[in-house]
Structure formats: structure tokens, C-alpha cells
PDB file of N, CA, C and O in Angstrom:
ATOM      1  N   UNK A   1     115.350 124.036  85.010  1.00  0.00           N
ATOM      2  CA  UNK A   1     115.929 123.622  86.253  1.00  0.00           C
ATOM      3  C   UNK A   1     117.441 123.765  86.178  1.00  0.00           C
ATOM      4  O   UNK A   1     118.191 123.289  85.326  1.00  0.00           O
ATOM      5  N   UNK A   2     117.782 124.605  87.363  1.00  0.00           N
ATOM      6  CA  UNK A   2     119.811 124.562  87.450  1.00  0.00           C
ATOM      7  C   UNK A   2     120.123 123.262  86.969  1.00  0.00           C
ATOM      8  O   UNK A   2     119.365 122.293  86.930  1.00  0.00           O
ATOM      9  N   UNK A   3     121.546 123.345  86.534  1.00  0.00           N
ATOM     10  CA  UNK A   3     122.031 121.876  86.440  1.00  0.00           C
ATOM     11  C   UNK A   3     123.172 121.655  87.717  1.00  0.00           C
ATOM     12  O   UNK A   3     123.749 122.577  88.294  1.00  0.00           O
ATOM     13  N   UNK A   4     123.303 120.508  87.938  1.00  0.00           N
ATOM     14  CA  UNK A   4     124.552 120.741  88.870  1.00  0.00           C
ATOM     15  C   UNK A   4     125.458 119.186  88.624  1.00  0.00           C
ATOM     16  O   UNK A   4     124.760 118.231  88.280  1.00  0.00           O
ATOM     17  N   UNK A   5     126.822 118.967  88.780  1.00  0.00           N
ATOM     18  CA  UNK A   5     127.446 118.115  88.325  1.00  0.00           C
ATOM     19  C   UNK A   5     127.753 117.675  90.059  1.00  0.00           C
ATOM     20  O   UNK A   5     127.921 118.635  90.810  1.00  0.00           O
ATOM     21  N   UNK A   6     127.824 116.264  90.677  1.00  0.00           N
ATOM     22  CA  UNK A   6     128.193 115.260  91.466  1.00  0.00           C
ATOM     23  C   UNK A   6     129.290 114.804  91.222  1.00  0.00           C
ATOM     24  O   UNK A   6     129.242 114.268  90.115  1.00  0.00           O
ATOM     25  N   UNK A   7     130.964 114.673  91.980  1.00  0.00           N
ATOM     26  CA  UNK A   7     131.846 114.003  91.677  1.00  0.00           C
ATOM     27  C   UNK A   7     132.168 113.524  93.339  1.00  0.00           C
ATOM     28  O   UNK A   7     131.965 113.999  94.456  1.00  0.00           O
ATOM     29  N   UNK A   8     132.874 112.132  92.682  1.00  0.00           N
ATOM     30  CA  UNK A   8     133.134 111.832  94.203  1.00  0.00           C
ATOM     31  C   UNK A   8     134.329 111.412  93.854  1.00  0.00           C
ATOM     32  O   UNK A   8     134.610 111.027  92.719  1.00  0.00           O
ATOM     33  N   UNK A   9     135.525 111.487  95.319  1.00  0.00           N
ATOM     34  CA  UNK A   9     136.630 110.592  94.903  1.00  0.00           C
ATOM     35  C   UNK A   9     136.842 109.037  95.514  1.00  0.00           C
ATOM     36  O   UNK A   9     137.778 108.265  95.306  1.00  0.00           O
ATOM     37  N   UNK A  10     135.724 108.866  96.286  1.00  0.00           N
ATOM     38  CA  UNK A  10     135.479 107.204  96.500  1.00  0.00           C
ATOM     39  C   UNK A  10     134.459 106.751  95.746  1.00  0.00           C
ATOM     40  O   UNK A  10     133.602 107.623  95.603  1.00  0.00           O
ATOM     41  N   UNK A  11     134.108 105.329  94.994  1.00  0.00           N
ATOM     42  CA  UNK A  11     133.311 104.976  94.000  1.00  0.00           C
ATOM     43  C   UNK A  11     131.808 104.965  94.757  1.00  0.00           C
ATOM     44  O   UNK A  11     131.611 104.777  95.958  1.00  0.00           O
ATOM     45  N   UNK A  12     130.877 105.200  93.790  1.00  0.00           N
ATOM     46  CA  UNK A  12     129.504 105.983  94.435  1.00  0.00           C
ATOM     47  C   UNK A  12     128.770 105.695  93.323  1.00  0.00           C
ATOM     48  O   UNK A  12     128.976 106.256  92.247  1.00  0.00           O
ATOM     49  N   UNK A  13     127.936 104.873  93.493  1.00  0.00           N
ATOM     50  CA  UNK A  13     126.709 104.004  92.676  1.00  0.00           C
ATOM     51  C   UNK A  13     125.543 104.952  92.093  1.00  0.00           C
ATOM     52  O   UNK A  13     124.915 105.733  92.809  1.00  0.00           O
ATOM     53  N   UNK A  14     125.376 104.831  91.026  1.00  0.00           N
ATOM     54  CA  UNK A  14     124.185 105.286  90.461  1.00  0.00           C
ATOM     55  C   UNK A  14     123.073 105.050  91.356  1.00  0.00           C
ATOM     56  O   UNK A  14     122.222 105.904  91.606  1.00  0.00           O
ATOM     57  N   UNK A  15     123.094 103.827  91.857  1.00  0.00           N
ATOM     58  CA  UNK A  15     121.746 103.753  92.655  1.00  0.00           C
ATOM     59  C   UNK A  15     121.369 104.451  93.745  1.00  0.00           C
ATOM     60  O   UNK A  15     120.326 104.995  94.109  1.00  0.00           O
ATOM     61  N   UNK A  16     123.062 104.231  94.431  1.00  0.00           N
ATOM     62  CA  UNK A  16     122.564 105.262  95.670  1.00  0.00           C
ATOM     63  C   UNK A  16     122.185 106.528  95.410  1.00  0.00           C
ATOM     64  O   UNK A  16     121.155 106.843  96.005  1.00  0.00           O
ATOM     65  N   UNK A  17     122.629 107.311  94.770  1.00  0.00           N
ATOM     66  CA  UNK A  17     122.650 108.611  94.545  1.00  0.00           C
ATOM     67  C   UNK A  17     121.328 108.402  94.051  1.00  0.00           C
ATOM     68  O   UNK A  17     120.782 109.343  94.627  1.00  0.00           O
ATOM     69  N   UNK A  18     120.241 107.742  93.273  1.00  0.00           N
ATOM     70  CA  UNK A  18     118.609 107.900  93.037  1.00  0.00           C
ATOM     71  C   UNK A  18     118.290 107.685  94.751  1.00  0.00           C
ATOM     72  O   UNK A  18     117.853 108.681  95.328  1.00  0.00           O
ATOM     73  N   UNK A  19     118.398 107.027  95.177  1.00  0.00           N
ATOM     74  CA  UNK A  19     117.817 106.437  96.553  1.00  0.00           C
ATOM     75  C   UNK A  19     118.365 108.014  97.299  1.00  0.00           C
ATOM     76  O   UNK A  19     117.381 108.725  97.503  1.00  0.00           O
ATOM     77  N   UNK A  20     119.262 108.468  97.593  1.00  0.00           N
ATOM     78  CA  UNK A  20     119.481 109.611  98.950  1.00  0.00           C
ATOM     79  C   UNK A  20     118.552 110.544  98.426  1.00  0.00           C
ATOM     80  O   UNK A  20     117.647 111.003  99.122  1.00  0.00           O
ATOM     81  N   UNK A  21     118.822 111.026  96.566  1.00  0.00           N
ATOM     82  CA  UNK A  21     117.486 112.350  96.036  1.00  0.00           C
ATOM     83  C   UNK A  21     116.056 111.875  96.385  1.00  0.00           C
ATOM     84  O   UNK A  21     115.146 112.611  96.766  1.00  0.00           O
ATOM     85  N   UNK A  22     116.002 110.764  96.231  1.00  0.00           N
ATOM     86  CA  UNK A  22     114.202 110.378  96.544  1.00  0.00           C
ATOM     87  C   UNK A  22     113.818 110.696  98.092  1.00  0.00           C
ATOM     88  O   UNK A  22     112.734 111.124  98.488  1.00  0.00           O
ATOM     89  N   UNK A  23     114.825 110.423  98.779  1.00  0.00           N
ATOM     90  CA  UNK A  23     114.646 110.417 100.269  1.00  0.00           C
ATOM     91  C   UNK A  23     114.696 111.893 100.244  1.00  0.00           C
ATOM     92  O   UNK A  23     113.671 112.296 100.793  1.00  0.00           O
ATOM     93  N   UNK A  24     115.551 113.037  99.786  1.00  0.00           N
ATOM     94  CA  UNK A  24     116.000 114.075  99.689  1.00  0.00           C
ATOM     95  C   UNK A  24     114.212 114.844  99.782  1.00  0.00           C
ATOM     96  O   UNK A  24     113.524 115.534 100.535  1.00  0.00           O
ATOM     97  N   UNK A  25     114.162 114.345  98.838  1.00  0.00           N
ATOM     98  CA  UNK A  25     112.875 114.707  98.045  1.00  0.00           C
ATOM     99  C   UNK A  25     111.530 114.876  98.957  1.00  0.00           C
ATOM    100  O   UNK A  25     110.697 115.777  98.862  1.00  0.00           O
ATOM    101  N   UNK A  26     111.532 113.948  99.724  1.00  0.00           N
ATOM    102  CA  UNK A  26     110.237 113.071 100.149  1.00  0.00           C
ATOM    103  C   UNK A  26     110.486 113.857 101.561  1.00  0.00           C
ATOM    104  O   UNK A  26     109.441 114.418 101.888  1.00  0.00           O
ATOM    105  N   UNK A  27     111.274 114.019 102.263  1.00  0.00           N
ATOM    106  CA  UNK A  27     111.579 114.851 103.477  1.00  0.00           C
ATOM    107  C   UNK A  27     111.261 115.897 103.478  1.00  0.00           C
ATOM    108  O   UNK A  27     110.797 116.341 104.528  1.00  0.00           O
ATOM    109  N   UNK A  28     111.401 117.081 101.882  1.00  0.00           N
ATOM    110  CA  UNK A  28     111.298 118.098 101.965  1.00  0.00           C
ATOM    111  C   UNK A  28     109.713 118.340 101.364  1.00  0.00           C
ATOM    112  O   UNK A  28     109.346 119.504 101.524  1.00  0.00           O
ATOM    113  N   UNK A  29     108.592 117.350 100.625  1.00  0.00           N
ATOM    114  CA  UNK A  29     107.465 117.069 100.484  1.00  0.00           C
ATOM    115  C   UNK A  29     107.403 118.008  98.987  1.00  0.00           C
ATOM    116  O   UNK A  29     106.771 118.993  98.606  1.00  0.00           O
ATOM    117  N   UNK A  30     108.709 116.852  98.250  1.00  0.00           N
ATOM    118  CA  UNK A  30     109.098 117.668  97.011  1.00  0.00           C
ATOM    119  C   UNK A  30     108.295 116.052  96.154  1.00  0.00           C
ATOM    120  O   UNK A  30     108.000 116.023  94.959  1.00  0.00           O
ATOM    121  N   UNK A  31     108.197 115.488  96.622  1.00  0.00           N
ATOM    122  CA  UNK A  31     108.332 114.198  96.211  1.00  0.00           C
ATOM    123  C   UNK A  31     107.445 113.742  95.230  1.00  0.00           C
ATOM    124  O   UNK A  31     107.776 112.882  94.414  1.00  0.00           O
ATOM    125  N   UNK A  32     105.852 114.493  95.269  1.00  0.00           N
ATOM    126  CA  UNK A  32     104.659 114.512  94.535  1.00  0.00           C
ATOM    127  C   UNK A  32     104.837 115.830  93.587  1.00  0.00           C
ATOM    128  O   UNK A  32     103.933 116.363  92.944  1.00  0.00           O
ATOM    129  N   UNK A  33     106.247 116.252  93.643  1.00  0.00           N
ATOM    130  CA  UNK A  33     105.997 117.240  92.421  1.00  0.00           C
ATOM    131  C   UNK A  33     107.399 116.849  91.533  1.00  0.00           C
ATOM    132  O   UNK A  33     107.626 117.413  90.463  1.00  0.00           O
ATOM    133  N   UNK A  34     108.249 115.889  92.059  1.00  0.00           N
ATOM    134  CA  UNK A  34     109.368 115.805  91.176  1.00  0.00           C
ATOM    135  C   UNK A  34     109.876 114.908  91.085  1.00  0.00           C
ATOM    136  O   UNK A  34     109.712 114.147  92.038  1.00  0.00           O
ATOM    137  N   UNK A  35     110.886 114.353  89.824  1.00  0.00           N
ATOM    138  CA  UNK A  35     110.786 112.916  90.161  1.00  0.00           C
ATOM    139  C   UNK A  35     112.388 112.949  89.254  1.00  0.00           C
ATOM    140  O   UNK A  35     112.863 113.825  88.530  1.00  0.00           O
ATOM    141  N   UNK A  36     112.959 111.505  89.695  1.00  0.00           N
ATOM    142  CA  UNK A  36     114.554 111.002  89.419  1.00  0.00           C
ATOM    143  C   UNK A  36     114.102 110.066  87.956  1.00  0.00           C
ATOM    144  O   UNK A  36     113.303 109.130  87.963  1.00  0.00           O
ATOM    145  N   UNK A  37     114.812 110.574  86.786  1.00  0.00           N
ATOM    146  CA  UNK A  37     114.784 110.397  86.048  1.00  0.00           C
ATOM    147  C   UNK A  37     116.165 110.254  85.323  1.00  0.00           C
ATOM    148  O   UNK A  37     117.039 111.111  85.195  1.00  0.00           O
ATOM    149  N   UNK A  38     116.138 108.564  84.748  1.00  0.00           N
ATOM    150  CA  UNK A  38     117.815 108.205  84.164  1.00  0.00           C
ATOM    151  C   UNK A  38     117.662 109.218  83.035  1.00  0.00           C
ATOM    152  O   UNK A  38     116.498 109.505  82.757  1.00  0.00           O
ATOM    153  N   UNK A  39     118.844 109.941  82.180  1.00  0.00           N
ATOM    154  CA  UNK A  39     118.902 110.948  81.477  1.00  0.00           C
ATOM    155  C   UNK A  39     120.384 110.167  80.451  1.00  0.00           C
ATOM    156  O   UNK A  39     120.673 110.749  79.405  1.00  0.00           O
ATOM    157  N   UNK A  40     121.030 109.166  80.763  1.00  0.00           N
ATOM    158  CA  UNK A  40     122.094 108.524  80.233  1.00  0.00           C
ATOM    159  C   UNK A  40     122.688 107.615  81.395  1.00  0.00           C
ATOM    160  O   UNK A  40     122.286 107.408  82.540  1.00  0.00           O
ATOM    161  N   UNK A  41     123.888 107.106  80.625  1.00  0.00           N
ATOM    162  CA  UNK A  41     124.056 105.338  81.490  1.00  0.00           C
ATOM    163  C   UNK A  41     124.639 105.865  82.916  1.00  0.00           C
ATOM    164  O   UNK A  41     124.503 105.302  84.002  1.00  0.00           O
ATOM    165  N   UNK A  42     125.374 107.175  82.625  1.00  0.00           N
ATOM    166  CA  UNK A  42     125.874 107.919  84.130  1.00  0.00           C
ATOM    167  C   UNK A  42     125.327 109.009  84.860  1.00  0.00           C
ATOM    168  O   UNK A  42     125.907 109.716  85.684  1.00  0.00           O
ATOM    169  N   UNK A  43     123.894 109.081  84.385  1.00  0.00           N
ATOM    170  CA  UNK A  43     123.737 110.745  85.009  1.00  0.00           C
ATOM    171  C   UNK A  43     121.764 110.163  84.915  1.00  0.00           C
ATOM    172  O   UNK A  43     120.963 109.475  84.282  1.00  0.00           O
ATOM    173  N   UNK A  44     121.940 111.174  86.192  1.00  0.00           N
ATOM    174  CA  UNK A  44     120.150 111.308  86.162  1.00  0.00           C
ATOM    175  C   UNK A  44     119.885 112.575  85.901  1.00  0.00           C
ATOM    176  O   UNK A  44     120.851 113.316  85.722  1.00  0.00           O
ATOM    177  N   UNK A  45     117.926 113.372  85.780  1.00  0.00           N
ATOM    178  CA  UNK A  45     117.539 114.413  86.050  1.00  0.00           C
ATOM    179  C   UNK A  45     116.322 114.780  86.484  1.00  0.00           C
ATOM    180  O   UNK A  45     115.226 114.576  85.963  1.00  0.00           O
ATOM    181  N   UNK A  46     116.630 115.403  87.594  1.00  0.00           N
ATOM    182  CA  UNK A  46     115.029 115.669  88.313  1.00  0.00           C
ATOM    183  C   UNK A  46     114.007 115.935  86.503  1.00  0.00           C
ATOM    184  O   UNK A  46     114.395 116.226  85.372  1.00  0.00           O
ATOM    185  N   UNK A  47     112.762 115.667  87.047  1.00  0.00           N
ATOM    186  CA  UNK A  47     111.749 116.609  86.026  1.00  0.00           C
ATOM    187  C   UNK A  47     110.550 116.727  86.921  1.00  0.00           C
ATOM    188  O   UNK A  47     110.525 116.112  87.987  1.00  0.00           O
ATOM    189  N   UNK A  48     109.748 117.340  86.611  1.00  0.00           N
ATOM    190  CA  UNK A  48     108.164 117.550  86.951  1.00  0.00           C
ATOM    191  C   UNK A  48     107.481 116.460  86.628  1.00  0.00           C
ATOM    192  O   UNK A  48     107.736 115.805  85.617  1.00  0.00           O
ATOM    193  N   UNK A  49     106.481 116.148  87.523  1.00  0.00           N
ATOM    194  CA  UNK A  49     105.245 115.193  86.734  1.00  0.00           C
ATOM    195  C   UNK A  49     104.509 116.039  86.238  1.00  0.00           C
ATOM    196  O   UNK A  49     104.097 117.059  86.793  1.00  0.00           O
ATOM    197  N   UNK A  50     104.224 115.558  84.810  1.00  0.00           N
ATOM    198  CA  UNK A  50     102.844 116.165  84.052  1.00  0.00           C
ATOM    199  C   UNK A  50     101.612 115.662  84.441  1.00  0.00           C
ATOM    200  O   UNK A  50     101.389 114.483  84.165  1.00  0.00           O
ATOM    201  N   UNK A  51     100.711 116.345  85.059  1.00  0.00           N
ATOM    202  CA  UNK A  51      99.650 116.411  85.542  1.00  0.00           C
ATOM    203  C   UNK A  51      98.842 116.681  84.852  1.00  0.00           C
ATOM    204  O   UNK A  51      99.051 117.878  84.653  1.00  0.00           O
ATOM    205  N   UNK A  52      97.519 116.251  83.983  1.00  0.00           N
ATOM    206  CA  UNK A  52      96.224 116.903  83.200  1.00  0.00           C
ATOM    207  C   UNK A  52      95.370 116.609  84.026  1.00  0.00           C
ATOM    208  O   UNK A  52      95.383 115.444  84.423  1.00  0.00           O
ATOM    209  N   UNK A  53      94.512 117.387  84.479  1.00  0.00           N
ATOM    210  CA  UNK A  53      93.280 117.214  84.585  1.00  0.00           C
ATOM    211  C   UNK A  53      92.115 117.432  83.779  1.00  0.00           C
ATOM    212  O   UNK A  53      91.998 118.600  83.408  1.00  0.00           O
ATOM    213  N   UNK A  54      91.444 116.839  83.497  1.00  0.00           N
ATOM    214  CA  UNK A  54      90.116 116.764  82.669  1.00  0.00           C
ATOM    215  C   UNK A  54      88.905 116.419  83.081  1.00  0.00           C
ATOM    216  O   UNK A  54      88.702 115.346  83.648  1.00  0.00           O
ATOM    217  N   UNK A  55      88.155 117.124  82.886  1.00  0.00           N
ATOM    218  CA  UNK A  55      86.528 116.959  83.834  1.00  0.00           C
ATOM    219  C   UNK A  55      85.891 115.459  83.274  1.00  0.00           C
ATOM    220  O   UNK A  55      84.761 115.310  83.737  1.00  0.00           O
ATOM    221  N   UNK A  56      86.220 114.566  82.596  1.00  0.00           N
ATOM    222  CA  UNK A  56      85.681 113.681  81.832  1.00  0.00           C
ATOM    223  C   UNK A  56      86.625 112.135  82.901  1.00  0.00           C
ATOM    224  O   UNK A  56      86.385 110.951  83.137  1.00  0.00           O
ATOM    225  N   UNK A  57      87.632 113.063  83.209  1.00  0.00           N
ATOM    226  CA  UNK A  57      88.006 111.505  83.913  1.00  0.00           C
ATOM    227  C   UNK A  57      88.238 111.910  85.231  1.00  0.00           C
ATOM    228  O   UNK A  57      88.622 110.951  85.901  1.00  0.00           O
ATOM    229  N   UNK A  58      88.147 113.077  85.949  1.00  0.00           N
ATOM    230  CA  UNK A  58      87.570 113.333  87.609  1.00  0.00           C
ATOM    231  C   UNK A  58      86.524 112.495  88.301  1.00  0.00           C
ATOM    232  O   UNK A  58      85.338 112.802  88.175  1.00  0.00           O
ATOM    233  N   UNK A  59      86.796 111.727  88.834  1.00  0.00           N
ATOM    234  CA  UNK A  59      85.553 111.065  89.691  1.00  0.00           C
ATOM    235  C   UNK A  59      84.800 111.584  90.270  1.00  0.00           C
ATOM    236  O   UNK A  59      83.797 110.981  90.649  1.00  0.00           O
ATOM    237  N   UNK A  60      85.015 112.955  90.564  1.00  0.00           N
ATOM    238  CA  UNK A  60      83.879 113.982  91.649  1.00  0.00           C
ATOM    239  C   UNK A  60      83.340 114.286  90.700  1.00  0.00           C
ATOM    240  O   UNK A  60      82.326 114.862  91.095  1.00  0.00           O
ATOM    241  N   UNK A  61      83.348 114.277  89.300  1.00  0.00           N
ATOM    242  CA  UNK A  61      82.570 115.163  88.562  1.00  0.00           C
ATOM    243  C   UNK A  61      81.513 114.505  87.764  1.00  0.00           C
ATOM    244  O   UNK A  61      80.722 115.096  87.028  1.00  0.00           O
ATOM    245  N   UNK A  62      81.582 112.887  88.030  1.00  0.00           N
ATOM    246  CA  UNK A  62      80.850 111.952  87.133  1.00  0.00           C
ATOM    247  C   UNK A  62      79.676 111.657  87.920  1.00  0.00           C
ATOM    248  O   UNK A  62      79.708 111.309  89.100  1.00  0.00           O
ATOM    249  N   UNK A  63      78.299 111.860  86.992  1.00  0.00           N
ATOM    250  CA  UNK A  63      77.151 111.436  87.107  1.00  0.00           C
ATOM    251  C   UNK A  63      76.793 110.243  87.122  1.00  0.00           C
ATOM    252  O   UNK A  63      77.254 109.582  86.191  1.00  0.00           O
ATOM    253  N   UNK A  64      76.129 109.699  87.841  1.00  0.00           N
ATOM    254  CA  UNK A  64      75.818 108.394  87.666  1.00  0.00           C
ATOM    255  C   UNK A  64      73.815 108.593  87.797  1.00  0.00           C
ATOM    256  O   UNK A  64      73.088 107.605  87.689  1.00  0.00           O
TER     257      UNK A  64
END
């Protein structure tokens, strides 16, 4: 994933900046594939969710 650096010259919260990418995210229906992740005390980074699927814990696939 690009990297890209955020500077502001009025003070600008770690939090907000998770809160506008999530919204960012969720608008563009990025939201179930990527996620805000702290990376150090000043910086975040998108990543992927790891997804496994396995036929043993699928509910459509279990016999009863």
C-alpha cells in the first residue's frame, strides 16, 4: 500500500483523523475490506482484513 504523510498547521487529533478515514472508508464501501490500524503513538495504517475461509467452520456447509 502507497504511504502518504498528513501535516497540519492547526493542532489535529489522532482521533479525528481515525474517525474522517473510517467515514472515508465506509462511503466509498472500502470499509469491509480495510481497516485503521495504530502503527505508533503518532501515526496510523490502513491494512486488509485477513479473511480464511474453511469448509469446517462455514455454516452452509455443516450437516446436521
Amino acid at each position: 500500500m502507497p504511504n502518504f504523510a498528513l501535516s497540519s498547521e492547526i493542532p489535529f487529533s489522532k482521533r479525528n483523523l481515525k474517525y474522517l478515514t473510517k467515514k472515508y472508508l465506509k462511503k466509498n464501501n472500502l470499509r469491509d475490506w480495510l481497516r485503521v490500524v495504530a502503527s505508533g503513538k503518532d501515526s496510523y495504517e490502513l491494512g486488509y482484513f485477513q479473511i480464511d475461509i474453511q469448509d469446517d467452520e462455514n455454516p452452509l456447509n455443516s450437516r446436521r
